[in-house]
DOTORBA-594664 format. One record per residue (C-alpha): residue in three letters; y, z, x. Coordinates in steps of 0.05 Angstrom, whole numbers, plus 5000, padded with zeros to 4 digits. Each point is the difference from the previous one (the first is absolute). Example, Ala and Ser with C-alpha at 12.3 -4.5 7.8 and 13.67 -1.06 7.14 Angstrom:
<pts>
(pt 'ALA', (4910, 5156, 5246))
(pt 'SER', (5069, 4987, 5027))
</pts>
This chain:
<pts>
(pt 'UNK', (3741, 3894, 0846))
(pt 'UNK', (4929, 4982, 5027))
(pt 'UNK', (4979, 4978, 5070))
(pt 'UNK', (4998, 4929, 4983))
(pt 'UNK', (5062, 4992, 4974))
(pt 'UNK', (5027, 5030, 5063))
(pt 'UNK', (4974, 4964, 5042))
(pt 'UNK', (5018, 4934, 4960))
(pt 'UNK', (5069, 5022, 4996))
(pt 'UNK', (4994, 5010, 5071))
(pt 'UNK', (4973, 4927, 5011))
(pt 'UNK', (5055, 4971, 4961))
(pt 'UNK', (5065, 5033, 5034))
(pt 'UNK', (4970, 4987, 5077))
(pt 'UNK', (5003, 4920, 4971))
(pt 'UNK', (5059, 5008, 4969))
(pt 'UNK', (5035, 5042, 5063))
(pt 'UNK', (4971, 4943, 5040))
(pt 'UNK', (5029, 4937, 4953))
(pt 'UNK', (5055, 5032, 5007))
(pt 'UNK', (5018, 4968, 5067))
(pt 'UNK', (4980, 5071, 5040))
(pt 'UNK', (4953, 4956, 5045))
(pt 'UNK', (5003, 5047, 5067))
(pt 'UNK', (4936, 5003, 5031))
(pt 'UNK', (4996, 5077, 5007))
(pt 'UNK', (5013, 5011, 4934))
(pt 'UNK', (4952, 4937, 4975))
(pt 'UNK', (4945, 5034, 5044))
(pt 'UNK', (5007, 5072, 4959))
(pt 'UNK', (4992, 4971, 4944))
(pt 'UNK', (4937, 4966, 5024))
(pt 'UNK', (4967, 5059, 5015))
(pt 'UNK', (5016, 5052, 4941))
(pt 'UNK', (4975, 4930, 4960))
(pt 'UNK', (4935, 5000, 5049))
(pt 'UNK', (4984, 5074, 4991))
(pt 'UNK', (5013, 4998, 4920))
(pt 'UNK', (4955, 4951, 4996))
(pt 'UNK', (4942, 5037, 5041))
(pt 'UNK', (5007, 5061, 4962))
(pt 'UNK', (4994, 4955, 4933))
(pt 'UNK', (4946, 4960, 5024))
(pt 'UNK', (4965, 4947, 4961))
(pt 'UNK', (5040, 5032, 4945))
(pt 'UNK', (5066, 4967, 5028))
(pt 'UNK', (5035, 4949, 4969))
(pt 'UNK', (4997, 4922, 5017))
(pt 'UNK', (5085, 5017, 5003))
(pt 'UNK', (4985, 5035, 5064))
(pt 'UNK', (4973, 4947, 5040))
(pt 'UNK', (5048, 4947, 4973))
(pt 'UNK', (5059, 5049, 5022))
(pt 'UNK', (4969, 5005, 5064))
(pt 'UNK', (5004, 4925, 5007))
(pt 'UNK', (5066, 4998, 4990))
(pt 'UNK', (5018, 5056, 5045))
(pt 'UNK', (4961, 4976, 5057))
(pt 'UNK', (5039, 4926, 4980))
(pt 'UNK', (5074, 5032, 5010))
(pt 'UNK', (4967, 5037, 5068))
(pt 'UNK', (4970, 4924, 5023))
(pt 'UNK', (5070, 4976, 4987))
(pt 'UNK', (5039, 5061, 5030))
(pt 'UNK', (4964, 4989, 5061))
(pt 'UNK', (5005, 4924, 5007))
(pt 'UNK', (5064, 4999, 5056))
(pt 'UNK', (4977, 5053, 5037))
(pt 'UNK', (4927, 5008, 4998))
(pt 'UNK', (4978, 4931, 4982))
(pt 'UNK', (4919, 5031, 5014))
(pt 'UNK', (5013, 5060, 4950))
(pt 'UNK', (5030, 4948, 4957))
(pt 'UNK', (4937, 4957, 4996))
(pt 'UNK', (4951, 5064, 4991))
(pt 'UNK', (5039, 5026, 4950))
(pt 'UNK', (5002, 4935, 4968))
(pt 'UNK', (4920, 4996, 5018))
(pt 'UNK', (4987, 5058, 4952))
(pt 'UNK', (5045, 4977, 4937))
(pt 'UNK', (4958, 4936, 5014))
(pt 'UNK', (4931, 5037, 5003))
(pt 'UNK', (5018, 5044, 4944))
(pt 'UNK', (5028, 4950, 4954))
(pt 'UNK', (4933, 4957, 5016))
(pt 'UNK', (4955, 5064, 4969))
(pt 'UNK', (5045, 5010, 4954))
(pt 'UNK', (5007, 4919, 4969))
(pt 'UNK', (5083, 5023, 4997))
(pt 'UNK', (5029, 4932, 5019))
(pt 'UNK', (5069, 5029, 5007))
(pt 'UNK', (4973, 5039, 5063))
(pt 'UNK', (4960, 4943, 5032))
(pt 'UNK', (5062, 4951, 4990))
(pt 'UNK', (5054, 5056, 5028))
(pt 'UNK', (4945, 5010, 5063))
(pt 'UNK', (5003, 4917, 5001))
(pt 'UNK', (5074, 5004, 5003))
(pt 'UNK', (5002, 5049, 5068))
(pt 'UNK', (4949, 4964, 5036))
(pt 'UNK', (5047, 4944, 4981))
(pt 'UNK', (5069, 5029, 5030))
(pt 'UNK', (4946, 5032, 5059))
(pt 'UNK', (4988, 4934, 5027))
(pt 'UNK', (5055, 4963, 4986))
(pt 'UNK', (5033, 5050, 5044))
(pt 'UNK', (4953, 4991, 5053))
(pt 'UNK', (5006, 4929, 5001))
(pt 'UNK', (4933, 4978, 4960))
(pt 'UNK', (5038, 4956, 4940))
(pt 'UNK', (4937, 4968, 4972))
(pt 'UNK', (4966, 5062, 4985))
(pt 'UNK', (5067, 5034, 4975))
(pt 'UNK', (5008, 4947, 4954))
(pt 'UNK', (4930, 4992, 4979))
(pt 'UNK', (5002, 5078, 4983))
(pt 'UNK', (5065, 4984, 4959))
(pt 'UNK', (4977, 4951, 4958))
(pt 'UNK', (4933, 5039, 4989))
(pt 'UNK', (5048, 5054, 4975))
(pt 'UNK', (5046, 4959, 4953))
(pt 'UNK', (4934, 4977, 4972))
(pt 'UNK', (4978, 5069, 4974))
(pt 'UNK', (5061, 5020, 4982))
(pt 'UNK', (5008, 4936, 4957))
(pt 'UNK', (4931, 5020, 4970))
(pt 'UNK', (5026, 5072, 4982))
(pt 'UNK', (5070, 4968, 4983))
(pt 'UNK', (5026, 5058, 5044))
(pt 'UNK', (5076, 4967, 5002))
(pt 'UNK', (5027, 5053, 5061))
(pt 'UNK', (4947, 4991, 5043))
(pt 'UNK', (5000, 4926, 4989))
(pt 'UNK', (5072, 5000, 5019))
(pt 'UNK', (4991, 5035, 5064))
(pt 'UNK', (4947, 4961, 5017))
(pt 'UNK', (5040, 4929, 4993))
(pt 'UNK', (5046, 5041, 5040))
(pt 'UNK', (4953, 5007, 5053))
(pt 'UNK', (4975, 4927, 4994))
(pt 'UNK', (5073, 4988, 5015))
(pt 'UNK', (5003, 5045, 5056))
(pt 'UNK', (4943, 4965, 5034))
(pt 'UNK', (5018, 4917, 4988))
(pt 'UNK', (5074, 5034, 5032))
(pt 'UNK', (4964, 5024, 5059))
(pt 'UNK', (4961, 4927, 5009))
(pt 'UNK', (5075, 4970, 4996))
(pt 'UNK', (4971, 4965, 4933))
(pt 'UNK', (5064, 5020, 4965))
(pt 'UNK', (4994, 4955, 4929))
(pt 'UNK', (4926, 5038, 4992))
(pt 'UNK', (5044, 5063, 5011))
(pt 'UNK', (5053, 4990, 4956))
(pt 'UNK', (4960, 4980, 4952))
(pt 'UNK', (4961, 5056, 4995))
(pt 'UNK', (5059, 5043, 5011))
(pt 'UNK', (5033, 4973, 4933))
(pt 'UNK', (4934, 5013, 4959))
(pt 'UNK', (5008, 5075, 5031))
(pt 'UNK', (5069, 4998, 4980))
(pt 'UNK', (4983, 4973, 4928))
(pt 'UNK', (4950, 5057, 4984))
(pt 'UNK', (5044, 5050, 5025))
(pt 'UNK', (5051, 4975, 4952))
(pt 'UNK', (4948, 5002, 4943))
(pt 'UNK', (4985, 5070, 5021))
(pt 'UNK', (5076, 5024, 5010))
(pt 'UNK', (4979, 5030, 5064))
(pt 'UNK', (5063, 5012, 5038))
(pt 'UNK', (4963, 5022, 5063))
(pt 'UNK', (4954, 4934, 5000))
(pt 'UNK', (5058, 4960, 4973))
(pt 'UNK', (5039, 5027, 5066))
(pt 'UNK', (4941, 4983, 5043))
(pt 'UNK', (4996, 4927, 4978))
(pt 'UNK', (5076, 4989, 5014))
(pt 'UNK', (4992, 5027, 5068))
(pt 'UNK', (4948, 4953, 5021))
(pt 'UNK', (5023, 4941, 4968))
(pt 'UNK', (5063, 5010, 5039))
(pt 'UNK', (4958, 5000, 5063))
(pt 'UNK', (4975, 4947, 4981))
(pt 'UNK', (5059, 4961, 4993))
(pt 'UNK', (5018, 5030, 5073))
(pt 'UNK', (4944, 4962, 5029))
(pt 'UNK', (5023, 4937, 4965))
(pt 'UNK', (5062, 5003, 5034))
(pt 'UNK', (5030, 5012, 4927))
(pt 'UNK', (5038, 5056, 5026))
(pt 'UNK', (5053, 5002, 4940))
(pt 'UNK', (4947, 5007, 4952))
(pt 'UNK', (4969, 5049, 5040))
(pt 'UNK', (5059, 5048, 5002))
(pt 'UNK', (5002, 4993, 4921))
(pt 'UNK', (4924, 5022, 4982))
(pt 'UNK', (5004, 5059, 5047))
(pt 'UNK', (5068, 5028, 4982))
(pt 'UNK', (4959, 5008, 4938))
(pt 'UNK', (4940, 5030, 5031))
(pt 'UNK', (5037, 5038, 5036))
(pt 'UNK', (5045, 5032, 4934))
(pt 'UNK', (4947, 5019, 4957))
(pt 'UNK', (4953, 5030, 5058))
(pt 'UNK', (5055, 5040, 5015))
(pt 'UNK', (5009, 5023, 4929))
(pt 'UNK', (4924, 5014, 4994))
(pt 'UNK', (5012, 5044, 5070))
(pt 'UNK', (4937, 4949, 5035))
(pt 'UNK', (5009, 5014, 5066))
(pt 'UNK', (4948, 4954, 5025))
(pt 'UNK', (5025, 4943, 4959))
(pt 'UNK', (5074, 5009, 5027))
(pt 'UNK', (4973, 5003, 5073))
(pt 'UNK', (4974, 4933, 4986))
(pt 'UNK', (5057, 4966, 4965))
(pt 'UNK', (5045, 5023, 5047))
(pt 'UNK', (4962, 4965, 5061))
(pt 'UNK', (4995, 4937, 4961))
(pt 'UNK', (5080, 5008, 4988))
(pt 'UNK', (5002, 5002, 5074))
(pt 'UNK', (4956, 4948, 5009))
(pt 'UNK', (5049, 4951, 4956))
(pt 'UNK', (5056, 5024, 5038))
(pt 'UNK', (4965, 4994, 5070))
(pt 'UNK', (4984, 4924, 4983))
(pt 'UNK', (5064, 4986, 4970))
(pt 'UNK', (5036, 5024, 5071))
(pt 'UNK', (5025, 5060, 4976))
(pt 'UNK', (4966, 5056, 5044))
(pt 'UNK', (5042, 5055, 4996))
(pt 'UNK', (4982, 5001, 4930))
(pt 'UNK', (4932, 4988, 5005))
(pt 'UNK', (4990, 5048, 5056))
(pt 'UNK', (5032, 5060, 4947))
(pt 'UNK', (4951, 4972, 4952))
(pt 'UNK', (4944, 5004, 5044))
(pt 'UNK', (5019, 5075, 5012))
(pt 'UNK', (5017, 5020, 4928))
(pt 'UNK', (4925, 4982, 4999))
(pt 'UNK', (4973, 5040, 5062))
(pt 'UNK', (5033, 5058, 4977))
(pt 'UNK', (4962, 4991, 4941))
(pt 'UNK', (4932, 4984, 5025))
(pt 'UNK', (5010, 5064, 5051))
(pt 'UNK', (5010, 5049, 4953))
(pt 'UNK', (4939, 4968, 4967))
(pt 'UNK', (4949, 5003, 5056))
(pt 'UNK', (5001, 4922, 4986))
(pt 'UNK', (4962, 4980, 5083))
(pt 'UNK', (4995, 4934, 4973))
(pt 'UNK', (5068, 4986, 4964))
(pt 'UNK', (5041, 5034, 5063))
(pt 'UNK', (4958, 4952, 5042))
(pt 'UNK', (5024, 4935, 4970))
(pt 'UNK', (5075, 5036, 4993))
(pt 'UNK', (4987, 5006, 5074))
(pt 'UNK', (4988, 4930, 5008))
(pt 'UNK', (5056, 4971, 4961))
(pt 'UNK', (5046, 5045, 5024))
(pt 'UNK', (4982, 4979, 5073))
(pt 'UNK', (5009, 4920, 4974))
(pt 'UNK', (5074, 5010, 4983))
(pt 'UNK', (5009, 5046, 5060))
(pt 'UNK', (4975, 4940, 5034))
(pt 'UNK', (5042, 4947, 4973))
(pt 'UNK', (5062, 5047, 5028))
(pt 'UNK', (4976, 4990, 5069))
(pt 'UNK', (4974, 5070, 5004))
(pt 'UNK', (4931, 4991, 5020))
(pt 'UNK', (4983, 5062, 5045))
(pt 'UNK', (5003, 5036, 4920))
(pt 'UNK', (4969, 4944, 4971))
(pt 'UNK', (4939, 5012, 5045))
(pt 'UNK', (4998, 5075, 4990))
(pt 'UNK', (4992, 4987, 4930))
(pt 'UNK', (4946, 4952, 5000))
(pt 'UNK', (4956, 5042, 5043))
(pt 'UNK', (5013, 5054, 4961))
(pt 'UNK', (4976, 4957, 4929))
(pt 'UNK', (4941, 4976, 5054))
(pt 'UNK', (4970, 5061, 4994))
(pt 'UNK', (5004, 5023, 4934))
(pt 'UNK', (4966, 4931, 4987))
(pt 'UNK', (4944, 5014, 5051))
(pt 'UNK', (4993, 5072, 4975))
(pt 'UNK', (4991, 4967, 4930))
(pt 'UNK', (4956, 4942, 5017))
(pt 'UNK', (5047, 4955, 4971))
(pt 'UNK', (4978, 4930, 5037))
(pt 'UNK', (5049, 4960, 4957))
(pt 'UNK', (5057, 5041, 5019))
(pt 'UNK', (4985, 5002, 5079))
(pt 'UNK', (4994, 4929, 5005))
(pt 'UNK', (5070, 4996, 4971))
(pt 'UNK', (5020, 5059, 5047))
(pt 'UNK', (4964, 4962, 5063))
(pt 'UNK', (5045, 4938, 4981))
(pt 'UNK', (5073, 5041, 4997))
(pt 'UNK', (4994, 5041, 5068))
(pt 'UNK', (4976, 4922, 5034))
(pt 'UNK', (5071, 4978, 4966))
(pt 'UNK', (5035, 5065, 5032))
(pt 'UNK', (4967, 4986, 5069))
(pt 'UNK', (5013, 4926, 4995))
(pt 'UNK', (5074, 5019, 4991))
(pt 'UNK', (5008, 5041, 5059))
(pt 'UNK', (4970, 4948, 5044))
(pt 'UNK', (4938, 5046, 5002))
(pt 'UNK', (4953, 4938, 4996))
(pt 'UNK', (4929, 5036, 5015))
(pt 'UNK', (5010, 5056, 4962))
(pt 'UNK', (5020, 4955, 4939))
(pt 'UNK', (4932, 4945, 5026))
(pt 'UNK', (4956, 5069, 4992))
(pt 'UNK', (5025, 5034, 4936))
(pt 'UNK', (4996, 4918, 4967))
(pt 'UNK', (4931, 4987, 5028))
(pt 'UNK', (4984, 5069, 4961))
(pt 'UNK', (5026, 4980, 4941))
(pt 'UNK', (4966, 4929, 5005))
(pt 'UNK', (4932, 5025, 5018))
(pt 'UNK', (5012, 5048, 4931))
(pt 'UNK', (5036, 4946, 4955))
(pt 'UNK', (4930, 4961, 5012))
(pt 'UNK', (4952, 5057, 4987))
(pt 'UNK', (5040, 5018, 4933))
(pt 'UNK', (5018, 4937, 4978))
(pt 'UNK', (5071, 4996, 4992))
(pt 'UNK', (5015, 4946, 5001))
(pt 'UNK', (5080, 5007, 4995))
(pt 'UNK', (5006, 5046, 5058))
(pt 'UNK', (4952, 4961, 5037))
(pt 'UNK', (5056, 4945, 4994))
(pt 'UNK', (5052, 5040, 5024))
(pt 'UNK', (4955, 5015, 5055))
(pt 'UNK', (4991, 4926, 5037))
(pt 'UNK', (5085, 5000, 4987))
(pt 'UNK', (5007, 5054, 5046))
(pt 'UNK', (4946, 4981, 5047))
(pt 'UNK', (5035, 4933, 5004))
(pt 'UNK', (5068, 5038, 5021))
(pt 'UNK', (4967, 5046, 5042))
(pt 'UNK', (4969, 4942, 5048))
(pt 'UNK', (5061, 4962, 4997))
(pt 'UNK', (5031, 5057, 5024))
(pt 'UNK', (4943, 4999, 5051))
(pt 'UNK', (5003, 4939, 5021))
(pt 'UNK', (4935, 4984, 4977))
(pt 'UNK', (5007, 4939, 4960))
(pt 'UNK', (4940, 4979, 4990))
(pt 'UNK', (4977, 5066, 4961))
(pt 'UNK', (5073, 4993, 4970))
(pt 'UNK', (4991, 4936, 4980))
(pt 'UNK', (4923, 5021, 4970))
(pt 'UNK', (5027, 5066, 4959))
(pt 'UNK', (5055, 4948, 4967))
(pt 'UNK', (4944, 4953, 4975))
(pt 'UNK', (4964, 5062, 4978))
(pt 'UNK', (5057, 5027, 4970))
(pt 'UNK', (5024, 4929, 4965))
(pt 'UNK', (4936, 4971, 4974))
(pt 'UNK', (4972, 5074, 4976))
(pt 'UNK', (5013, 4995, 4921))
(pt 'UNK', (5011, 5068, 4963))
(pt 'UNK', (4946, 4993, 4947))
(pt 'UNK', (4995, 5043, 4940))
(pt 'UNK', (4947, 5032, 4962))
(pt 'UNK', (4984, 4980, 4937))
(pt 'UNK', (4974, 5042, 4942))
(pt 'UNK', (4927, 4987, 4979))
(pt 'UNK', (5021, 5001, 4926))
(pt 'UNK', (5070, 4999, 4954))
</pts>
C-alpha cells in the first residue's frame, strides 16, 4: 500500500470519525494536527482533500466552542472562513457564515447574525447543499426567536423542518420539533408546545444527543413553568442541568440556572432564586454574553423588588437599561421601564414612576425584517 493511499485513507476515517457525532474538542484538536503535520511532510504534493478536511474540522471546533469560548469560536470560525476564501470551497465560507451568525446572535448583535444567515443560505442554495441549508433556516429561526419576531421564526423553522424531512435526518428532524415547540412556548401555545417536544425529546433520546435532550427538556420546563405547574418544570429544568453538567455546557447550565431560579421564585423562595441568578450572572460575564446579562440584570431587579430591597433592584435595572440601549434589545429594554416603574412606585417617586410607565407603554417591540425572501 503506498504513502498516498495512506494518508488518504487516513484523511477519510478522521472525517468520517468526526461525522460521526464524536465532536469533543480534544479529540477534534488531534486530529487537526496529525492532518497539519501530514500535510507539511507532503508539501505542495498534498491533496486539495487536505485543506477542505481541515475546514471542516476547524468548523466542528468553531461550533464546539461556541457556549463556552464564544472568542475561540469566532477564530476557529475565522480560519474555515480564510481557508475556504483561498480555497473558492463555498461550503466552508457559508459554514464560517453560519458561526459568526450563532456568535452574535448570542451576543446580542441580531442584524449582523441574520445578515450572516442569509449570506449563508445563499451559498448553500448555489451549491444546493440541502443539510447545511437546513441548519441554516434553523439558525435564521433561532435569531427572528431571539428578536421576539416569532412568525419570521416559525417560518423558517418549518422550512428547516421540511428539508430535514426530505433528507430523513432523524437528528435534524428532532432538532426542528424542539424548537418549534419553543416556539409555541413563547406564543403562549403551551399545549402545542408540550406535543412538538415530547417528540424532540423521543427521538434525541433514541439517537443518545445529549445536547439536544438538555435543551428539550428546559423548554418542557419552560411549558410547564408558564402553564403554573412548577414542580414539574423545575424537574425539567434539572433533567437538563444534569445534562448540560456532565457536558461542560457553561452556557446551557447558565440559562438552567436562570429558569430554575424563575420557578423557585414564583414559590416564594427568593433567597435561592437569587443565588441562582448570580451564579448564571457570571457565567454570562465570563462568556461576554451581553444579551443574556441584560436579561440576568432584569431577574435579580425582580428578586430585590420582591423583598422590598428597592435600591438594590433601582441599581441592578439601571444596569440592565443602560445595556438593553447599547445592544439594542429592544424586548428587554421593555421589560426594563416595567420594573423601573414598580421600583419608584415602590419609592415613592412618582414622577420617575409615572415617566418609566410612559416609557414602558408607548415603547413598541419592533422586529427585524429580512432584506430578501
Amino acid at each position: 500500500m503506498n504513502k498516498i493511499y495512506v494518508i488518504f485513507l487516513f484523511v477519510f476515517f478522521a472525517f468520517n470519525y468526526m461525522a460521526q457525532g464524536n465532536k469533543i474538542i480534544d479529540s477534534l484538536e488531534i486530529e487537526l494536527k496529525k492532518l497539519d503535520m501530514i500535510k507539511r511532510e507532503l508539501g505542495n504534493k498534498a491533496p486539495r482533500l487536505f485543506d477542505t478536511t481541515k475546514v471542516n474540522i476547524l468548523n466542528e471546533l468553531s461550533r464546539s466552542y461556541i457556549g463556552n469560548d464564544p472568542d475561540k469560536a469566532f477564530d476557529y470560525s475565522q480560519q474555515v472562513w480564510t481557508i475556504s476564501e483561498q480555497l473558492e470551497y463555498k461550503k466552508g465560507i457559508a459554514n464560517a457564515f453560519i458561526t459568526f451568525g450563532r456568535i452574535h446572535n448570542r451576543k446580542g448583535d441580531f442584524p449582523l447574525a441574520m445578515d450572516y444567515a442569509f449570506k449563508a443560505i445563499k451559498l448553500f442554495e448555489e451549491i444546493k447543499y440541502k443539510n447545511g441549508l437546513a441548519y441554516a433556516n434553523y439558525v435564521l429561526g433561532v435569531i427572528f426567536n431571539s428578536e421576539v419576531n416569532f412568525v419570521e421564526s416559525h417560518k423558517y423553522y418549518q422550512k428547516s423542518l421540511k428539508i430535514y424531512e426530505e433528507l430523513g435526518d432523524k437528528s435534524g428532524i428532532a432538532l426542528a420539533y424542539n424548537v418549534i415547540g419553543d416556539n409555541f412556548n413563547e406564543q403562549k401555545n403551551y399545549d402545542d408546545a408540550l406535543k412538538y417536544l415530547e417528540k424532540a425529546r423521543k427521538l434525541f433520546d433514541e439517537d443518545h444527543d445529549m445536547k439536544g435532550l438538555s435543551y428539550t427538556y428546559n423548554n418542557i420546563g419552560e411549558a410547564y413553568y408558564q402553564k403554573g405547574n412548577y414542580t414539574e418544570a423545575i424537574k425539567n429544568y434539572f433533567h437538563a442541568k444534569v445534562i448540560e453538567e456532565q457536558n461542560g455546557d457553561k452556557y446551557g447550565v447558565a440559562v438552567t440556572n436562570n429558569n430554575i431560579g424563575e420557578s423557585y421564585s414564583k414559590q416564594g423562595e427568593q433567597t435561592e432564586t437569587l443565588k441562582l441568578y448570580l451564579i448564571a450572572l457570571q457565567s454570562f460575564e465570563e462568556l461576554g454574553n451581553k444579551k443574556e446579562i441584560a436579561e440576568t440584570y432584569n431577574r435579580i431587579a425582580e428578586s430585590f423588588l420582591k423583598q422590598n430591597k428597592n435600591e438594590e433592584a433601582l441599581a441592578y435595572e439601571t444596569k440592565s437599561l443602560d445595556l438593553s440601549k447599547e445592544i439594542g434589545a429592544k424586548n428587554n429594554l421593555i421589560t426594563a421601564y416595567k420594573n423601573l416603574a414598580m421600583i419608584y412606585f415602590q419609592k415613592k417617586n412618582y414622577e420617575e414612576a409615572y415617566l418609566h410607565q410612559v416609557l414602558y407603554i408607548n415603547t413598541p417591540v419592533t422586529f427585524l425584517t429580512p432584506p430578501f425572501h
